[in-house]
Phi, psi and omega in degrees: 000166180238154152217171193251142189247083168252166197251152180237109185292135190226095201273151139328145136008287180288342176279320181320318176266001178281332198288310186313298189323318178298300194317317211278347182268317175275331171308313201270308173310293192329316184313311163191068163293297194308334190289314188277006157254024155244335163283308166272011178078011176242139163224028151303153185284287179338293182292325167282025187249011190260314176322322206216352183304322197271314191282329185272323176319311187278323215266320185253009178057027155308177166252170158321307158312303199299327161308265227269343184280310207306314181312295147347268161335300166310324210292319192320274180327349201261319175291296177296347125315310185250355151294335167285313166315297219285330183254055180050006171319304200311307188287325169287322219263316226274204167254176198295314199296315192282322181318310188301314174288350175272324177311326207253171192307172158271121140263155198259132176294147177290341174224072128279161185295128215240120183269160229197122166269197171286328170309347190228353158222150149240112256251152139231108189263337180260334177275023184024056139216217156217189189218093240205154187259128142242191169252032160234024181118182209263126172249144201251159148081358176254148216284171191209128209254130200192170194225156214271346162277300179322292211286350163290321183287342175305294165336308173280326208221358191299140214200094164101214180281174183246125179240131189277143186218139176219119198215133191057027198061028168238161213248126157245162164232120164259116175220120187314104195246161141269060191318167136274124165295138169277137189298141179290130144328111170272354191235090171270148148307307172209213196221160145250106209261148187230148194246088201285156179193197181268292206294314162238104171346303176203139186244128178243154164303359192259335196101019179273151161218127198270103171321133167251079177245304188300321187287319179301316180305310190273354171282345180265299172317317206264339174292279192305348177302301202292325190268352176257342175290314146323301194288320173288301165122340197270181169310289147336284205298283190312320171277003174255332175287320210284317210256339158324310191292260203340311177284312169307350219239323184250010175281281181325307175302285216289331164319281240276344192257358178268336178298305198297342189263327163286339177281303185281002192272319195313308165307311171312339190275322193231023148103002180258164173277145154262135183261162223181143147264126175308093181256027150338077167115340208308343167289354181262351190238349193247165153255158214199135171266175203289339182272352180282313197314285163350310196282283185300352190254343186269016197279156159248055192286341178300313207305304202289320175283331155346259177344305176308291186316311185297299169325312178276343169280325149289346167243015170058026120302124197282156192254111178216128195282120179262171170269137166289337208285146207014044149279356169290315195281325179287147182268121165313347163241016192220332156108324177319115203261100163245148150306320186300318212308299204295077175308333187201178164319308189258351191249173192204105156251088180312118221277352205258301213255341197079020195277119188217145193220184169293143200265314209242007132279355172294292183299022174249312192279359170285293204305302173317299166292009154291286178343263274276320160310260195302001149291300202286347182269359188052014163316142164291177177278167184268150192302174177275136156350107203238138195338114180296123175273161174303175183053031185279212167297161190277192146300313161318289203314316186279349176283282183331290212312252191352306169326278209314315163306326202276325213287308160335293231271166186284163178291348174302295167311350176285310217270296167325288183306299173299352179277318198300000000 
């Protein structure tokens, strides 16, 4: 499998700025290599590099690699672009504003990211630095900060291009490794269902609950922060909100990768699969009154099943996406599927048998006997979820499903579930 590895480049004064010099001469190229492959109608990489390769070598002193990447780059956006166009995507999907703006070239920011082969950076990994191409020559020797597993894994498993990036006034390097995956379990024991959610992040069938209250507090703060930095309106106000955004985006990303790393080490411990719910499409099927909405579009539950996934692949723990729909409601130990069942956010009182939990370790342990069923029947996980219609399934209907999973399962699991 692959992942991207970045490095934090730590240039001199002077190096910084031949690299800002480099970023900002292939960005004003690209720009426009795309103007003229909207003027002439090519937007092949090949062709367009016969339009313009001799003018971007001379006009911005690029090199030979760095030409053909600068080329590259243009070319990508133009094409898939104008491949959107040709099979009407681009008009369902986008807006009036984003159509209008795919008619005129793409422009490239002056410190967007710029990619690099080998020819144009080479790693010193025991020597923590590197040696990278600009346009005023080549800088040797410059240094780069790593925890001593990135730089074995640089070392090792490192793959393809490189991309230079520059953000938030510091210098990166992305550079593309090639993991090897751990052989999958095939026989897990059981399952482990996790329950994503707002107020608590992930819910496990074992009763662990990772509260988000704390995350939700600074997500609310950064909210009214961000609508009073909007209403002034200024330069400053945009550039302290833009670095809000930023912070908030890796405050979140650093939750959601200590949850996905404790949920798979847990599985990996004692020998089970994670069950997940597919929430594929779920901002197109729920409604929300307005004060909710914010809350809810800011949730990163794709980012955390990402995680969850990649992670559990590294560790040859297997995955499997269940349908979510009304696992809040169903009781997990008698299968009585009410609406009434959910009393409050947090409590799950069952109306049939009484049986009463936590509302989203209840929905969790649904989510598990779902895994646990489509592992042992070899089913695919279900496709995503598409805006649920009136005359959907009954109450019968979700009863039987359920009779039928428990009914599936062995008796040891039977015996488990009545003890819990």
């Amino acid at each position: 499998m692959k992942l991207v590895m970045q490095v934090e480049l730590l240039p001199t004064p002077e190096q910084a700025s031949a690299l800002q010099a480099t970023l900002r001469a292939c960005n004003e190229a690209a720009s426009w290599v795309s103007e003229i492959a909207y003027a002439e109608k090519t937007y092949r990489n090949l062709e367009l590099r016969r339009h313009t390769y001799t003018q971007v070598k001379a006009r911005w002193g690029l090199g030979a690699q760095a030409a053909q990447h600068v080329i590259k780059k243009a070319a990508d956006p133009c094409t898939s672009t104008r491949a959107r166009q040709r099979t009407r995507e681009l008009h369902r999907t986008a807006s009036t504003r984003r159509r209008q703006g795919a008619l005129k070239p793409p422009s490239f920011r002056p410190d967007a990211a710029q990619p690099y082969d080998d020819r144009m950076l080479s790693w010193q990994t025991e020597a923590r630095t590197v040696s990278i191409w600009t346009t005023i020559g080549r800088l040797k020797g410059v240094a780069i900060t790593a925890s001593a597993g990135q730089l074995a894994t640089l070392a090792r498993r490192r793959r393809g291009e490189s991309d230079l990036l520059h953000r938030d006034g510091n210098w990166y390097l992305l550079a593309t490794c090639e993991v090897p995956e751990a052989e999958q379990n095939t026989d897990p024991t059981d399952f482990l269902g996790v329950d994503l959610g707002i107020v608590n992040i992930a819910t496990t069938s074992d009763g662990e609950i990772m509260s988000g209250r704390r995350l939700n507090h600074l997500r609310q703060r950064d909210r009214a922060l961000r609508t009073k930095l909007q209403r002034k309106g200024t330069k400053s106000a945009k550039r302290r909100a833009q670095r809000r955004r930023r912070k908030e985006a890796r405050r979140t990303r650093d939750v959601n990768h200590k949850i996905a790393k404790h949920i798979v080490a847990e599985a990996a411990r004692t020998g089970r699969g994670i069950g997940l719910e597919n929430l594929t499409g779920i901002r197109e099927r729920v409604r929300l009154r307005k004060p909710q909405r914010a809350l809810v579009h800011s949730w990163a539950f794709a980012q955390l099943g990402d995680f969850i996934a990649y992670k559990a692949r590294r560790a040859g723990v297997p995955v499997v996406h269940v349908d979510p729909a009304y696992t809040s409601r169903t009781c997990s130990q008698c299968g009585y599927l009410d609406r009434a069942n959910r009393a409050s956010q947090a409590r799950f009182a069952c109306r049939s048998c009484g049986f009463v939990d936590h509302a989203d370790r209840n929905g969790s342990r649904n989510i598990r006997a779902r895994a646990w069923e489509l592992w042992r029947c070899g089913a695919p996980s279900p496709a995503p979820a598409v805006p649920r219609q009136r005359g959907g399934r009954t109450r019968a209907a979700h009863h039987n499903q359920w009779c039928a999973v428990t009914q599936a399962m062995s008796p040891r699991r039977q015996a488990c579930d009545t003890t819990e």
